[in-house]
N, C-alpha and C positions, 0 to 999 in steps of 0.2 A: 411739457405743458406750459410754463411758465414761458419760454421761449416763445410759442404761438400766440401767446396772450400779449407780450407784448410788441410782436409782431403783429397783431391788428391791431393794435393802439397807434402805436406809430404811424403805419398809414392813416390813419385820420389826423394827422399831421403834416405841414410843409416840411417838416425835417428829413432829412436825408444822411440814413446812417447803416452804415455796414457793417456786413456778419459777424464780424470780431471785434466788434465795439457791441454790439447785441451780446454776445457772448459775456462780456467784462459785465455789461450790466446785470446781466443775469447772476455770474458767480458775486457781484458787489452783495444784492440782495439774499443769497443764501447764506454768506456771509454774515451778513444783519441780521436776517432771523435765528442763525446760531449762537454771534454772540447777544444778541438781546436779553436771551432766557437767562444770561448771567448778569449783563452791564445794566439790563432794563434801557439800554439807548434809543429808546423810541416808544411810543404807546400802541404804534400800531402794529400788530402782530400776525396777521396774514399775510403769506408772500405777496397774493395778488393783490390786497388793496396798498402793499407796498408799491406795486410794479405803478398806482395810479398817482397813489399820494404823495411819495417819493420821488419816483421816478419821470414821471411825464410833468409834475408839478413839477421838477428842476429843470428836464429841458429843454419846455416850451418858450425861457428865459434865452436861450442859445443865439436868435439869431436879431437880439437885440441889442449882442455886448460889441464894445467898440475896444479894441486895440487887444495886446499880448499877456499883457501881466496885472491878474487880477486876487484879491486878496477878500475870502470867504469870513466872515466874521460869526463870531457865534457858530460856527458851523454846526456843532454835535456830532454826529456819527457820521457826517462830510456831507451834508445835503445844505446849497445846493452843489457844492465843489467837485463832490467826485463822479457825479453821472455829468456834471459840465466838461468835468478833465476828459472822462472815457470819450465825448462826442467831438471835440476840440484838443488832440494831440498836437497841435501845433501854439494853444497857448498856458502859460505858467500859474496856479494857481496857488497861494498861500493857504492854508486851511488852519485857521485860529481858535482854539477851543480854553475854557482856565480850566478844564477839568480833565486828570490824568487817564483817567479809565480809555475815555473818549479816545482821546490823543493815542491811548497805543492802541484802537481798534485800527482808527486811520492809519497807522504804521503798519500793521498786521496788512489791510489792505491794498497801502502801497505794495507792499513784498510780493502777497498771494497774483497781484494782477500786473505786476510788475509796471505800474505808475509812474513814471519818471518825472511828470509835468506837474507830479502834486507836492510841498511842501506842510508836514504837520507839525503846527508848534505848539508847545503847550503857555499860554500865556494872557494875561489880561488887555483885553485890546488896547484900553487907555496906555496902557505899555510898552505897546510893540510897537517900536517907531525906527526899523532897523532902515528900514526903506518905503519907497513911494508905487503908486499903483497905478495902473491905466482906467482901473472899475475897483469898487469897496462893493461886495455884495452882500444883502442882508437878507436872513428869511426867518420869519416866527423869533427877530433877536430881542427887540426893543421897538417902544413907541418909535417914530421918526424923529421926530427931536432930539431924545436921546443919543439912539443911534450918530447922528448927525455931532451932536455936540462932543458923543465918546469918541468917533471917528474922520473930526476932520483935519487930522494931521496927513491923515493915508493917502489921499487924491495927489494926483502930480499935478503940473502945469493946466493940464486938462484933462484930469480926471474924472470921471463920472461917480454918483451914488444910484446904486440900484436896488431897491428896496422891494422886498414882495411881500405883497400883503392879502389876508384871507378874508377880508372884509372891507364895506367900504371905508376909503380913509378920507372922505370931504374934511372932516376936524383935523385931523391930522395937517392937511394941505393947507388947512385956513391959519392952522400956527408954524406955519414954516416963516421965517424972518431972515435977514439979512445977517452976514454974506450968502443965504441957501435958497434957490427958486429951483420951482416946479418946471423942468423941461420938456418931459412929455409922461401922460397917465395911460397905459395902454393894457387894455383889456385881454387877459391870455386866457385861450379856449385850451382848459384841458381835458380831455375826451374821459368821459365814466364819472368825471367828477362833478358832484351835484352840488356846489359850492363857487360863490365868486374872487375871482383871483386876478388880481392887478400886478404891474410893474411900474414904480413909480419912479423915474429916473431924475435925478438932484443933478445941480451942478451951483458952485458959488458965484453967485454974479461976477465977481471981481475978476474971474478968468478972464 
């Protein structure tokens, strides 16, 4: 059931993704709704409005990321990191959570779906300065600013910020300052969902 459901979502999408990454996603989310009822790691509690809220809200972000090694912040229960890893097995994702519960569902998940492209650490981001990224992505973390100011150690040389956000963020845009500018704001259509959803992508001028 759950399979067909999100198998007509997707087609109303340009993504292109097959049956054993459909699969992962499918067990990712029974997964969540298992351990939820203990972790409480999410509010939403229906498979299917998982398959909308979670699932296609992560990603419809997909065919916007530029290069290999990108590092998920705030993640929580790995959204958007772990429906990006299952669609994109050829790039390396960090999934940064300070909360241990979290951190070992993500492990639990790496194991169960055997994940190889996903790393979960447990750690505060202003801390985790092990290494550099090609994308910092943000969803439901912090204002932008924040965000911005807790994470701009992460970007490489040419790094991007990809920030998603569930409402308009014109204020937010209008207090971005320097070294941080607006590259591009683009509009993600996620099918079922009755809600406006942005992708705000940063980069510092100084690149």
């Amino acid at each position: 059931m759950l399979k067909n459901q999100l198998n007509k979502l997707i087609k109303q999408t340009t993504l292109s993704i097959n049956d054993a990454q459909i699969d992962k996603l499918i067990h990712y989310v029974t997964l969540l709704d298992k351990w939820n009822k203990a972790y409480n790691l999410t509010s939403v509690r229906d498979p299917n409005e998982m398959l909308v809220k979670h699932i296609l809200d992560s990603i419809v972000v997909s065919p916007h990321l530029e290069g290999q090694q990108f590092i998920d912040v705030g993640t929580g229960p790995g959204l958007p990191g772990i429906p990006l890893a299952i669609i994109n097995p050829d790039k390396q994702f960090d999934l940064v959570d300070s909360l241990g519960k979290r951190v070992r569902f993500l492990k639990q998940v790496q194991f169960e779906l055997n994940l190889n492209n996903i790393n979960p650490v447990q750690s505060r981001i202003e801390m985790y300065n092990h290494k550099q990224f090609d994308g910092v992505i943000s969803r439901a973390f912090a204002s932008l600013n924040d965000m911005l100011q807790w994470c701009q150690h992460l970007p490489n040389e040419t790094g991007l910020f990809y920030a998603l956000k569930s409402q308009s963020s014109e204020d937010e845009i209008a207090k971005l300052h320097a070294p941080f500018k607006l590259k591009t704001c683009i509009n993600l259509n996620v099918p079922q969902l009755n809600a406006e959803r942005k992708l705000l992508i940063i980069q510092a001028s100084t690149y």
